[in-house]
PDB file of N, H, CA, C and O in Angstrom:
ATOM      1  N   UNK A   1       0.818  -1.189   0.000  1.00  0.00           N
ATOM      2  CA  UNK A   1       0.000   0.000   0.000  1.00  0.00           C
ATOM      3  C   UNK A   1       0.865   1.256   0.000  1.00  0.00           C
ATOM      4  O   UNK A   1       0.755   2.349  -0.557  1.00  0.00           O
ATOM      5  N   UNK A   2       1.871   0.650   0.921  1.00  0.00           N
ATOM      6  H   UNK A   2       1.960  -0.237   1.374  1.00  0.00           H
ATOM      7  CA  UNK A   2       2.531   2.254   0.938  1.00  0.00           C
ATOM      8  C   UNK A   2       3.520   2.678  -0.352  1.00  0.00           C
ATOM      9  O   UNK A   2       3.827   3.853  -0.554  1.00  0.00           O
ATOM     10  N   UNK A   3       4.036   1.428  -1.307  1.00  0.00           N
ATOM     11  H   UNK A   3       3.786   0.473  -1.143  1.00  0.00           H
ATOM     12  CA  UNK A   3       3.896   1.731  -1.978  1.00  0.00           C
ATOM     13  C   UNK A   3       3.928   1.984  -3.382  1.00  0.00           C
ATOM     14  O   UNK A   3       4.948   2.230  -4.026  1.00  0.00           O
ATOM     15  N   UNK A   4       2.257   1.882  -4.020  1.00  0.00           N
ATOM     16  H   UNK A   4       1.429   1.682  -3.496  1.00  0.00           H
ATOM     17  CA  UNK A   4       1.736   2.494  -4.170  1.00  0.00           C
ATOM     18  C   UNK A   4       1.281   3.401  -3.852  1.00  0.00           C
ATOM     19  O   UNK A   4       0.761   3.903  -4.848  1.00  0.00           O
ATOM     20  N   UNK A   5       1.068   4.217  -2.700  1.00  0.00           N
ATOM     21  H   UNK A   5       1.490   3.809  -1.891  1.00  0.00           H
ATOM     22  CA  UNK A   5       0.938   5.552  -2.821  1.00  0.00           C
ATOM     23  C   UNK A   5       2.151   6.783  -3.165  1.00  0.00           C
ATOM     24  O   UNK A   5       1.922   7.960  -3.446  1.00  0.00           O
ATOM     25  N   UNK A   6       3.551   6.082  -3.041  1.00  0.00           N
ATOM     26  H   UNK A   6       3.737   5.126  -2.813  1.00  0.00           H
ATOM     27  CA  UNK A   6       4.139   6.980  -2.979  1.00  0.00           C
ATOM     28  C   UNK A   6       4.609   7.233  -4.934  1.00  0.00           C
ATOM     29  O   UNK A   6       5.104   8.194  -5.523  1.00  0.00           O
ATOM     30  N   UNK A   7       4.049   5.561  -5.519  1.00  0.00           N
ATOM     31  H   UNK A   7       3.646   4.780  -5.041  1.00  0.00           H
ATOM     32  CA  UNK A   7       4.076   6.171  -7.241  1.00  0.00           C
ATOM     33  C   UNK A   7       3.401   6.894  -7.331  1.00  0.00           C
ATOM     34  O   UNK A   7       3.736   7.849  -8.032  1.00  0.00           O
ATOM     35  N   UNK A   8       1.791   6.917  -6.579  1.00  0.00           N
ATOM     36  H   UNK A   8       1.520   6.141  -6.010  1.00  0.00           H
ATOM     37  CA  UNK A   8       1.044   8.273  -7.420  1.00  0.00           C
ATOM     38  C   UNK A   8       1.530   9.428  -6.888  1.00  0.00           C
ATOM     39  O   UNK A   8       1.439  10.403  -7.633  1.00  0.00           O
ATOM     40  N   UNK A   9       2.044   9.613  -5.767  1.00  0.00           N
ATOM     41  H   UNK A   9       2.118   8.821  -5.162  1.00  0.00           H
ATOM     42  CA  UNK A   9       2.349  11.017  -5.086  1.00  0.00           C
ATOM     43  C   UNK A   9       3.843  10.983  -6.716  1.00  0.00           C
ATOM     44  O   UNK A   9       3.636  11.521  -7.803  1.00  0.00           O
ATOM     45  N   UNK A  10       4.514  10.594  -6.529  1.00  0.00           N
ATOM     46  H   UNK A  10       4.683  10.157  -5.645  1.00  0.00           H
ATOM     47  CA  UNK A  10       5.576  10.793  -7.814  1.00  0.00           C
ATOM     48  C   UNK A  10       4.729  11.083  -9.034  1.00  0.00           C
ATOM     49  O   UNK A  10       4.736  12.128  -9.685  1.00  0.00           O
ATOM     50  N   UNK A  11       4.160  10.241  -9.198  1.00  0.00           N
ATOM     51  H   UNK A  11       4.154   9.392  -8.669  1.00  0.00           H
ATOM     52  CA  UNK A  11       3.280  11.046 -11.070  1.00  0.00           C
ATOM     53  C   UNK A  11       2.832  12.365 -10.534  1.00  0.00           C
ATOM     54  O   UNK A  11       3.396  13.365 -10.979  1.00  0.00           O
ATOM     55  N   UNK A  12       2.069  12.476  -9.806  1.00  0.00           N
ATOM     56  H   UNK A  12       1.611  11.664  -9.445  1.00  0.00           H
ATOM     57  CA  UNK A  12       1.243  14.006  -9.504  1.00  0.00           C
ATOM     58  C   UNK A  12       2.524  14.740  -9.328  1.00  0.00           C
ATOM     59  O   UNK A  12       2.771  15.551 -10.220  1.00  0.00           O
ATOM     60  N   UNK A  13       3.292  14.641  -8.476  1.00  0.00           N
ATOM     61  H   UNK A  13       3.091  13.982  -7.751  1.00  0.00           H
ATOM     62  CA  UNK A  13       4.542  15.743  -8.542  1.00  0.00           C
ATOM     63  C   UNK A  13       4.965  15.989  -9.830  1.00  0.00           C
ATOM     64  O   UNK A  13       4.753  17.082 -10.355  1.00  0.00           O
ATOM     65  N   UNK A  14       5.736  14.793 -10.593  1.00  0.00           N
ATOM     66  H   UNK A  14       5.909  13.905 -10.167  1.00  0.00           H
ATOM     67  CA  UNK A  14       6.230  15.080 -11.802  1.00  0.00           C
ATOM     68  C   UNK A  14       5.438  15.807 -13.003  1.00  0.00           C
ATOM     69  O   UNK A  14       5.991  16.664 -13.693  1.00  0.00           O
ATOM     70  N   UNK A  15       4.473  15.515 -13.148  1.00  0.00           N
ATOM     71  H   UNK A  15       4.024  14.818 -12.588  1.00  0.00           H
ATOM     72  CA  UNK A  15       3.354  15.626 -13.963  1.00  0.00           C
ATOM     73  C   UNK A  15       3.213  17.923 -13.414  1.00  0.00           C
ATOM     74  O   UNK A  15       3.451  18.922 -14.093  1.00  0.00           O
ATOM     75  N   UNK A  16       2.871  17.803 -12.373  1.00  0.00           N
ATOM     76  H   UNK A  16       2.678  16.992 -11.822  1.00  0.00           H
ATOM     77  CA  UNK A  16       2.696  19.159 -11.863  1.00  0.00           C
ATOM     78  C   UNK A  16       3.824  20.002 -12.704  1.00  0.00           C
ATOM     79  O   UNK A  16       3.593  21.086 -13.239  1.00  0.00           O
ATOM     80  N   UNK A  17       5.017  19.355 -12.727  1.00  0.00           N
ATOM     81  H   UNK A  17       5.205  18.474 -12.293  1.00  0.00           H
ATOM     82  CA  UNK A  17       6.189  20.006 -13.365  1.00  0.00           C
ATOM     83  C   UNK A  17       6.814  19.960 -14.701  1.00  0.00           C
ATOM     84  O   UNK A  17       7.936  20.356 -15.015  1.00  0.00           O
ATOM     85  N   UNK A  18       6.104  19.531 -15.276  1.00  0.00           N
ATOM     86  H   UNK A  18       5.192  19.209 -15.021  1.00  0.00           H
ATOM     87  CA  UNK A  18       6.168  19.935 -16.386  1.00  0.00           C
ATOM     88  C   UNK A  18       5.498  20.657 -17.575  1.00  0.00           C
ATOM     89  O   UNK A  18       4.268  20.632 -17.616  1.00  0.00           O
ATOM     90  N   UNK A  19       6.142  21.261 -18.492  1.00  0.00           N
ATOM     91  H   UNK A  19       7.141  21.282 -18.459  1.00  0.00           H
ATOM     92  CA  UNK A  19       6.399  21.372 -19.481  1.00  0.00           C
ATOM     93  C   UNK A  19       5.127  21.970 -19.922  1.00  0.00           C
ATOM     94  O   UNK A  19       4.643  20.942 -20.397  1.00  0.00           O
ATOM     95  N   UNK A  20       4.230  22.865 -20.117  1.00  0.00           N
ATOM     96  H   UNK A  20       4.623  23.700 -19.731  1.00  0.00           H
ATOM     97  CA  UNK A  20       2.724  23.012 -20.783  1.00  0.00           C
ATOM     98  C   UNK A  20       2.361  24.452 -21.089  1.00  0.00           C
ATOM     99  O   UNK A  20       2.879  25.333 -20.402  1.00  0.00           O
ATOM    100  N   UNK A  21       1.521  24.768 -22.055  1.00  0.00           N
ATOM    101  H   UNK A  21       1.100  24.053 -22.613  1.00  0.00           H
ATOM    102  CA  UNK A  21       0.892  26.249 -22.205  1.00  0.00           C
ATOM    103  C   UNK A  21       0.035  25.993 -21.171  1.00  0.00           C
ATOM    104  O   UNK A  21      -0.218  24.933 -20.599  1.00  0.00           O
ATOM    105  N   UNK A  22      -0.441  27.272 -20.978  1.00  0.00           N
ATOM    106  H   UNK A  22      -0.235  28.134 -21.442  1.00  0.00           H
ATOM    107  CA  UNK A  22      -1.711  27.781 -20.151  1.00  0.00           C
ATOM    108  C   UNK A  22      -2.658  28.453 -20.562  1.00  0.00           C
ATOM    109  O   UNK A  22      -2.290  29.005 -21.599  1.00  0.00           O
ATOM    110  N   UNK A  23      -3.934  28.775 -20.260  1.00  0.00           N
ATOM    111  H   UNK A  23      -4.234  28.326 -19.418  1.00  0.00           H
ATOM    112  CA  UNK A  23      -4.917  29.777 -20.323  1.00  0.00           C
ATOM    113  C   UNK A  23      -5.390  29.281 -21.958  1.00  0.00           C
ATOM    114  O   UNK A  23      -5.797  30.153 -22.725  1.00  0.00           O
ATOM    115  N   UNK A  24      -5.337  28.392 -22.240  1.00  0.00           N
ATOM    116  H   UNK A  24      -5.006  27.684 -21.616  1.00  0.00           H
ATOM    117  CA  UNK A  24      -5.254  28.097 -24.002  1.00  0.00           C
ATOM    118  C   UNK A  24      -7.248  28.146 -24.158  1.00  0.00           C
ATOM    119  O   UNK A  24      -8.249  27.684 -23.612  1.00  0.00           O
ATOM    120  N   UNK A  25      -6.746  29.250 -25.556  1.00  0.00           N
ATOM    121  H   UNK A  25      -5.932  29.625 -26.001  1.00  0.00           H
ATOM    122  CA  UNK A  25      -8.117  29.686 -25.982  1.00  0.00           C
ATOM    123  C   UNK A  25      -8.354  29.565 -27.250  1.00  0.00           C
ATOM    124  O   UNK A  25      -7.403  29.371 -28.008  1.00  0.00           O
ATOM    125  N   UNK A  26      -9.738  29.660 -27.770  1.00  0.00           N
ATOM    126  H   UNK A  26     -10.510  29.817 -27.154  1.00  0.00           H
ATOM    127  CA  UNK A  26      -9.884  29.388 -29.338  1.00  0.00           C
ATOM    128  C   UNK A  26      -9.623  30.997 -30.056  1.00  0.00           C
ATOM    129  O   UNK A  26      -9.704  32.049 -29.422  1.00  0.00           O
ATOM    130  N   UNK A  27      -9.295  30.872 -31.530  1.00  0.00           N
ATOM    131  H   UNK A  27      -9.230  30.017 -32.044  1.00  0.00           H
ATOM    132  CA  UNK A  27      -9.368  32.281 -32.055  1.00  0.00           C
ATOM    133  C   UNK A  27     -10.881  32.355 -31.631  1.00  0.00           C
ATOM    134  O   UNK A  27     -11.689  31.433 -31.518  1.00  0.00           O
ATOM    135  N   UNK A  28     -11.064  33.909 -31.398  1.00  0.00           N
ATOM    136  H   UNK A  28     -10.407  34.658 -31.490  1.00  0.00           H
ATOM    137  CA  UNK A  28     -12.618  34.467 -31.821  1.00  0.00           C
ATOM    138  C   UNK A  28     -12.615  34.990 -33.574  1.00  0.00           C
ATOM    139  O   UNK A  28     -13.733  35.104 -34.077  1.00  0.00           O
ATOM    140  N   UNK A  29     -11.963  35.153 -34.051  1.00  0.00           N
ATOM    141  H   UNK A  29     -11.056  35.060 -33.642  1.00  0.00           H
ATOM    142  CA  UNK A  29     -12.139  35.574 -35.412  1.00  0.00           C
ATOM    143  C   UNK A  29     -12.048  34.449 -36.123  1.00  0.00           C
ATOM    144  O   UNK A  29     -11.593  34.655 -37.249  1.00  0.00           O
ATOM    145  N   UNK A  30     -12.311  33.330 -35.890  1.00  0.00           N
ATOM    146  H   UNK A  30     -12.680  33.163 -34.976  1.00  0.00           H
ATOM    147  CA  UNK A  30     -12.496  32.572 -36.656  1.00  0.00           C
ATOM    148  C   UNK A  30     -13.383  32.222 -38.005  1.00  0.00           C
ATOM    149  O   UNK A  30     -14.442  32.635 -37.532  1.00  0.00           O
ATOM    150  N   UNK A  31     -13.618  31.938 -38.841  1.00  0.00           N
ATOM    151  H   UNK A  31     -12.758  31.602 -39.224  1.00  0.00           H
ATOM    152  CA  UNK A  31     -14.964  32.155 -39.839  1.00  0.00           C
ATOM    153  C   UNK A  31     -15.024  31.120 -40.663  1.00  0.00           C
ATOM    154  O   UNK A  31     -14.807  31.211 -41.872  1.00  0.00           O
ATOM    155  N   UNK A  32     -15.314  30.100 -40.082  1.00  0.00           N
ATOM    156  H   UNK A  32     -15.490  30.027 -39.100  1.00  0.00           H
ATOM    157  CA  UNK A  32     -16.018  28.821 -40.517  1.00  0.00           C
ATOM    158  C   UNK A  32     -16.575  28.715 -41.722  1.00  0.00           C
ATOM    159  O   UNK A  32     -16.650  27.634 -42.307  1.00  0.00           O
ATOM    160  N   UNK A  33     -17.197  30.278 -42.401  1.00  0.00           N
ATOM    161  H   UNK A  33     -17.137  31.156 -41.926  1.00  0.00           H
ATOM    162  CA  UNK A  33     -17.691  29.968 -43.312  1.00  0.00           C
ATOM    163  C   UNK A  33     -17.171  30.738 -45.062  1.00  0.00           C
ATOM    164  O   UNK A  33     -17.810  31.295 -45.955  1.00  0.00           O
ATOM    165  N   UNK A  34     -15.546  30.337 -44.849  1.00  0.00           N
ATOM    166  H   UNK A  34     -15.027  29.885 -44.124  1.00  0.00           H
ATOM    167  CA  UNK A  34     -14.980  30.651 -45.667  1.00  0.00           C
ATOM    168  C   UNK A  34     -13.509  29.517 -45.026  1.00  0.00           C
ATOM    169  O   UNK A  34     -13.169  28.944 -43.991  1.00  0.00           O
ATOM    170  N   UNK A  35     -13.049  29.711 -46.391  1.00  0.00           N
ATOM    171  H   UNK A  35     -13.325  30.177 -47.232  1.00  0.00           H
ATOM    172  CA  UNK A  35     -11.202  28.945 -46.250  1.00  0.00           C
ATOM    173  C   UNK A  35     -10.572  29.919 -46.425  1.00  0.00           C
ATOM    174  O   UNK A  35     -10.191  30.210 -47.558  1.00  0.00           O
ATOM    175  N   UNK A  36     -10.210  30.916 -45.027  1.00  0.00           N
ATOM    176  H   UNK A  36     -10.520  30.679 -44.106  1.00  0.00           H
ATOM    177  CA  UNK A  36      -9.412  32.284 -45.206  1.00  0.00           C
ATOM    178  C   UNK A  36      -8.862  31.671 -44.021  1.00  0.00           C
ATOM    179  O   UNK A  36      -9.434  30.890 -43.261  1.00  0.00           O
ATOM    180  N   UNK A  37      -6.965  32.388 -43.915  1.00  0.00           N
ATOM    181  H   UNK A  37      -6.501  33.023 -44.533  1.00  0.00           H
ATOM    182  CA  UNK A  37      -6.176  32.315 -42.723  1.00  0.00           C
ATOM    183  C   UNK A  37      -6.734  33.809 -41.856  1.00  0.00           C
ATOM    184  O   UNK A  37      -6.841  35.010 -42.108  1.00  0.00           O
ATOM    185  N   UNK A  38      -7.023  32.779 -40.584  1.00  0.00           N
ATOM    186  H   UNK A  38      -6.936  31.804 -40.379  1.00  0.00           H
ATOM    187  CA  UNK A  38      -7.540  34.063 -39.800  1.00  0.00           C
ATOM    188  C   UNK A  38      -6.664  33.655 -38.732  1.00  0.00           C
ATOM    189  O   UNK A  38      -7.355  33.476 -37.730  1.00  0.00           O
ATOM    190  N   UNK A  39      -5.056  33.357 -38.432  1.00  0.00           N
ATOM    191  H   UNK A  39      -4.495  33.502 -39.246  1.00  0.00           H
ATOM    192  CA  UNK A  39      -4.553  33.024 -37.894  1.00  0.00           C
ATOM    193  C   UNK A  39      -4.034  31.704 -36.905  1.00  0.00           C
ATOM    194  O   UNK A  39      -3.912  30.603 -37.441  1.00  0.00           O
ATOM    195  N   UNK A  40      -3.810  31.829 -35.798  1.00  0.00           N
ATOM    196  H   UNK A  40      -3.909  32.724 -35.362  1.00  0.00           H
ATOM    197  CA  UNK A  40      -3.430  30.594 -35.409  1.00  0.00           C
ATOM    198  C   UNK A  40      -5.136  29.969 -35.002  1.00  0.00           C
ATOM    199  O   UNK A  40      -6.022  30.768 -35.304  1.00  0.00           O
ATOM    200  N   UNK A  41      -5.487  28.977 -34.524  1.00  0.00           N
ATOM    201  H   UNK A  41      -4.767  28.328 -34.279  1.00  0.00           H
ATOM    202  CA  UNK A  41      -7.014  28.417 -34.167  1.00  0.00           C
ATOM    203  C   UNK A  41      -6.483  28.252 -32.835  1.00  0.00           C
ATOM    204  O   UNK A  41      -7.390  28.705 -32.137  1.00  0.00           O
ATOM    205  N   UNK A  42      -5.393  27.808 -31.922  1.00  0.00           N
ATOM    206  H   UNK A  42      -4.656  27.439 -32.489  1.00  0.00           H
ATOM    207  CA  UNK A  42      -5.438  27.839 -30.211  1.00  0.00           C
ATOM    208  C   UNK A  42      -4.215  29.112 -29.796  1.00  0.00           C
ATOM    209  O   UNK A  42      -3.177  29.436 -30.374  1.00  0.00           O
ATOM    210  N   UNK A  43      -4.790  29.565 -28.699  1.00  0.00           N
ATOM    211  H   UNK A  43      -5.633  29.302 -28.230  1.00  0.00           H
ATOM    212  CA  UNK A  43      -3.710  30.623 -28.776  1.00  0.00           C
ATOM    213  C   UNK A  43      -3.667  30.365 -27.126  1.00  0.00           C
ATOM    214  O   UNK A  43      -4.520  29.711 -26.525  1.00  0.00           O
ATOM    215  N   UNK A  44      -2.630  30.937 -26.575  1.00  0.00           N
ATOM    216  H   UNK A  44      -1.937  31.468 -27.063  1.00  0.00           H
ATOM    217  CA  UNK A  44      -2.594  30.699 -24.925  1.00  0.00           C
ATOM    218  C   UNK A  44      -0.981  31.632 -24.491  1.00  0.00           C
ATOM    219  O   UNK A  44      -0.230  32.239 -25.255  1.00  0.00           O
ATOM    220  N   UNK A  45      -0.875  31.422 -22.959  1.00  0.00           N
ATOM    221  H   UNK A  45      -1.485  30.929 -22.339  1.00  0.00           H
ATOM    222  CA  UNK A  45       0.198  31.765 -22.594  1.00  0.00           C
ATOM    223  C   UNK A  45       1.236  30.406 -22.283  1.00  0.00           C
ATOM    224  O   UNK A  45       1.066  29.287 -21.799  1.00  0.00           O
ATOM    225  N   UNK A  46       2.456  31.206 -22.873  1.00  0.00           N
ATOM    226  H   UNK A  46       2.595  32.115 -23.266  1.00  0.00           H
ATOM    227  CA  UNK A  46       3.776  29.862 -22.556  1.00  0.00           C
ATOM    228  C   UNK A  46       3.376  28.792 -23.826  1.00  0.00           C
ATOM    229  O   UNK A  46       3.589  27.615 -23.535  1.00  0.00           O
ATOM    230  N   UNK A  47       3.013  28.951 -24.728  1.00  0.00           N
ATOM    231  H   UNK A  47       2.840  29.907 -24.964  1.00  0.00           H
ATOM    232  CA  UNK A  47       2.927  28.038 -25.892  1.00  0.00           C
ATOM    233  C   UNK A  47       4.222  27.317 -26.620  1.00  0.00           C
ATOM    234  O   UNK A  47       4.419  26.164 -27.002  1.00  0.00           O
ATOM    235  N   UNK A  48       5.028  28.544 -26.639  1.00  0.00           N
ATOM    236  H   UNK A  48       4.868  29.481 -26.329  1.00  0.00           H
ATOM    237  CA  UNK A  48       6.543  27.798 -26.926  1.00  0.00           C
ATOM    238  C   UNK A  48       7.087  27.067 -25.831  1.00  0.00           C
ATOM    239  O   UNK A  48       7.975  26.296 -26.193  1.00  0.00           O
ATOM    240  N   UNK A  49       6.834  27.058 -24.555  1.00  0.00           N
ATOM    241  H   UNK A  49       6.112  27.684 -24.261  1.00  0.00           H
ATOM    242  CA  UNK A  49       7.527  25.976 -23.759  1.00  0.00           C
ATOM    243  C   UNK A  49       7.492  24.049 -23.252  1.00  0.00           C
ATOM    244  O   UNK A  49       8.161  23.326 -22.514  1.00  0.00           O
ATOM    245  N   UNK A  50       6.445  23.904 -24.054  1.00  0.00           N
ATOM    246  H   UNK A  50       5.901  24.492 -24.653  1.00  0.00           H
ATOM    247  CA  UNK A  50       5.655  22.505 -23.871  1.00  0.00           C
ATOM    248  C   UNK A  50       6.271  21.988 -25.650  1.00  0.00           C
ATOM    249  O   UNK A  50       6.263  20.819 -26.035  1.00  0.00           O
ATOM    250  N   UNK A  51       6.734  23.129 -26.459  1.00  0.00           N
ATOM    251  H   UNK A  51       6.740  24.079 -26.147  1.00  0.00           H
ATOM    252  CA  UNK A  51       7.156  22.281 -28.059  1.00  0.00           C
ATOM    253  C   UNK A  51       8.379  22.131 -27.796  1.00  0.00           C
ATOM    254  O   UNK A  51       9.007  23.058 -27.284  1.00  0.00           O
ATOM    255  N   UNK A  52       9.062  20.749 -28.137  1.00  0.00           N
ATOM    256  H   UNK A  52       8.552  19.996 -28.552  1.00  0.00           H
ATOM    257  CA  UNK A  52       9.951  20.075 -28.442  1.00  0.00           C
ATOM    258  C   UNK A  52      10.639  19.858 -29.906  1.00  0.00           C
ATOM    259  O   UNK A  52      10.140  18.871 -30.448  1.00  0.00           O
ATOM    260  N   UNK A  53      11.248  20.243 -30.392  1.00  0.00           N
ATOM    261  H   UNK A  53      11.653  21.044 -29.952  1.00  0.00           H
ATOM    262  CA  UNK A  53      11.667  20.182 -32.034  1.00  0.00           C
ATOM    263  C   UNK A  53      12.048  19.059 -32.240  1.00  0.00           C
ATOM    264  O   UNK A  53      12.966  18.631 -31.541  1.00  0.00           O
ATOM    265  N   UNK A  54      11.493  18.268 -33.213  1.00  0.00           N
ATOM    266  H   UNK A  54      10.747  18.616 -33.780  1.00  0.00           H
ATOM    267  CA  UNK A  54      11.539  17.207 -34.253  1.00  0.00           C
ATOM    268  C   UNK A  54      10.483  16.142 -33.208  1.00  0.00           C
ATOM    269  O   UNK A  54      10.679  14.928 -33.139  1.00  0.00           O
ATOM    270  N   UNK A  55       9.856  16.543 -32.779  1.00  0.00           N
ATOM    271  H   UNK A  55       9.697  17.529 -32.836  1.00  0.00           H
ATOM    272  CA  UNK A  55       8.850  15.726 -31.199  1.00  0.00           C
ATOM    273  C   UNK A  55       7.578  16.088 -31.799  1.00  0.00           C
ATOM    274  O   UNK A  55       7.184  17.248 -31.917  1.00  0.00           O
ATOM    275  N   UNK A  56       6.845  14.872 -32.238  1.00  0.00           N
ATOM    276  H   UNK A  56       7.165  13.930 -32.142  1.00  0.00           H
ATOM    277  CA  UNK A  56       5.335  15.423 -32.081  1.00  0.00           C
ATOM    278  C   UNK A  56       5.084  15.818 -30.728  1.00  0.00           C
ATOM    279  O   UNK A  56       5.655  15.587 -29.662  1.00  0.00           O
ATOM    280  N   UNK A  57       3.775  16.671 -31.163  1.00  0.00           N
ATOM    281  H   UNK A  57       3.311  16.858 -32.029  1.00  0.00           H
ATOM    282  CA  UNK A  57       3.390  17.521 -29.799  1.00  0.00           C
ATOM    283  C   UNK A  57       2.286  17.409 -29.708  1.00  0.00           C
ATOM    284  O   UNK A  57       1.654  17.520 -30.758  1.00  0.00           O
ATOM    285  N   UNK A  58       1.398  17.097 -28.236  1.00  0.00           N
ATOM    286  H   UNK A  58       1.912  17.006 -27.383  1.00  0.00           H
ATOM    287  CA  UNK A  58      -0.065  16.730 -28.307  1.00  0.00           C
ATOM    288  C   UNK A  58      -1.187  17.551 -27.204  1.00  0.00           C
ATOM    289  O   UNK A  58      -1.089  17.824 -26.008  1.00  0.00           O
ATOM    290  N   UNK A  59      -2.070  17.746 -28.029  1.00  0.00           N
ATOM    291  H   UNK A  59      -2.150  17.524 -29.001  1.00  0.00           H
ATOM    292  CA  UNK A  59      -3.586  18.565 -27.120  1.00  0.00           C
ATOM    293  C   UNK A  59      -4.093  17.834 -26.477  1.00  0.00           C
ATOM    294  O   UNK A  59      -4.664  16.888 -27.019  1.00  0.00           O
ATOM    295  N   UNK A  60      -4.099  17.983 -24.860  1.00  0.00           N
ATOM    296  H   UNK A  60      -3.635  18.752 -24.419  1.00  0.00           H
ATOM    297  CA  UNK A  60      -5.187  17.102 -23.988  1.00  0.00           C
ATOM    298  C   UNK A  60      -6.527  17.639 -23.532  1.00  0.00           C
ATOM    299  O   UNK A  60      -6.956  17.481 -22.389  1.00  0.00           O
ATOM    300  N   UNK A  61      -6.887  18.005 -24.080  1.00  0.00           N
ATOM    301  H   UNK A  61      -6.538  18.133 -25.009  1.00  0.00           H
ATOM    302  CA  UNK A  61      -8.391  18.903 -23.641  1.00  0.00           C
ATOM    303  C   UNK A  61      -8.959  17.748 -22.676  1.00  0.00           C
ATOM    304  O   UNK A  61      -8.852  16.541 -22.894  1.00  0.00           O
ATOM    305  N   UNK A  62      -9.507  18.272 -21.705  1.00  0.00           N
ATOM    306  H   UNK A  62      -9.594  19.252 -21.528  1.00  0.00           H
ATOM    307  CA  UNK A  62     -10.435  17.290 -20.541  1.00  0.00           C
ATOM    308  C   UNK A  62     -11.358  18.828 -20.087  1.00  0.00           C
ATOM    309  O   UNK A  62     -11.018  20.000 -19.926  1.00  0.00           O
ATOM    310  N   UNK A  63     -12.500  18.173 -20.010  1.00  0.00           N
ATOM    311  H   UNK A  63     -12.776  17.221 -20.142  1.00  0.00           H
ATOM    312  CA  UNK A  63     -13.699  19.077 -18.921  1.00  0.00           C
ATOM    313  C   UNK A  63     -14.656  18.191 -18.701  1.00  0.00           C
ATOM    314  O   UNK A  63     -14.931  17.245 -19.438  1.00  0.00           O
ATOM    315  N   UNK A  64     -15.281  18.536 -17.489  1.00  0.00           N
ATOM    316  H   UNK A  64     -15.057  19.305 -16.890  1.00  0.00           H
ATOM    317  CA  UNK A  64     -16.846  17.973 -16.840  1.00  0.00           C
ATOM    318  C   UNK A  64     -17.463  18.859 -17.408  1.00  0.00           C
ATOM    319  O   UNK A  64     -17.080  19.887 -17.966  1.00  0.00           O
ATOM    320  N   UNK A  65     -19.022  18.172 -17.154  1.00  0.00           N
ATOM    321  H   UNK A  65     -19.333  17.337 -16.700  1.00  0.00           H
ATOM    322  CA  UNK A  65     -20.158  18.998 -17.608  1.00  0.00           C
ATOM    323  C   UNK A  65     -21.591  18.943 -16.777  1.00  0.00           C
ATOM    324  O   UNK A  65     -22.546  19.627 -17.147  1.00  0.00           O
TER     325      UNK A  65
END
């Protein structure tokens, strides 16, 4: 028991520390109803610090409802 608790206390720490944008939002100028560049589609703070070069890079969206 003990542990296992102390791997999850390690994922939640590690996990806490790394690597991610924040505040990540959709464009509002977006316009669905044309194929025009209306810029980037997610925008946020700290976006360059979670990309890795030559590393795919991946979106975890999670919410309740």
């Amino acid at each position: 028991m003990k542990k296992q608790f102390l791997i999850v206390l390690s994922v939640i720490l590690l996990s806490s520390a790394a690597l991610a944008a924040e505040n990540l939002r959709l464009n509002p100028k977006l316009d669905y109803t044309s194929d025009s560049q209306d810029g980037p589609l997610i925008t946020g703070d700290h976006m360059e610090e979670g990309a890795l070069t030559g590393k795919p890079n991946y979106l975890i969206f999670y919410g309740e409802g």
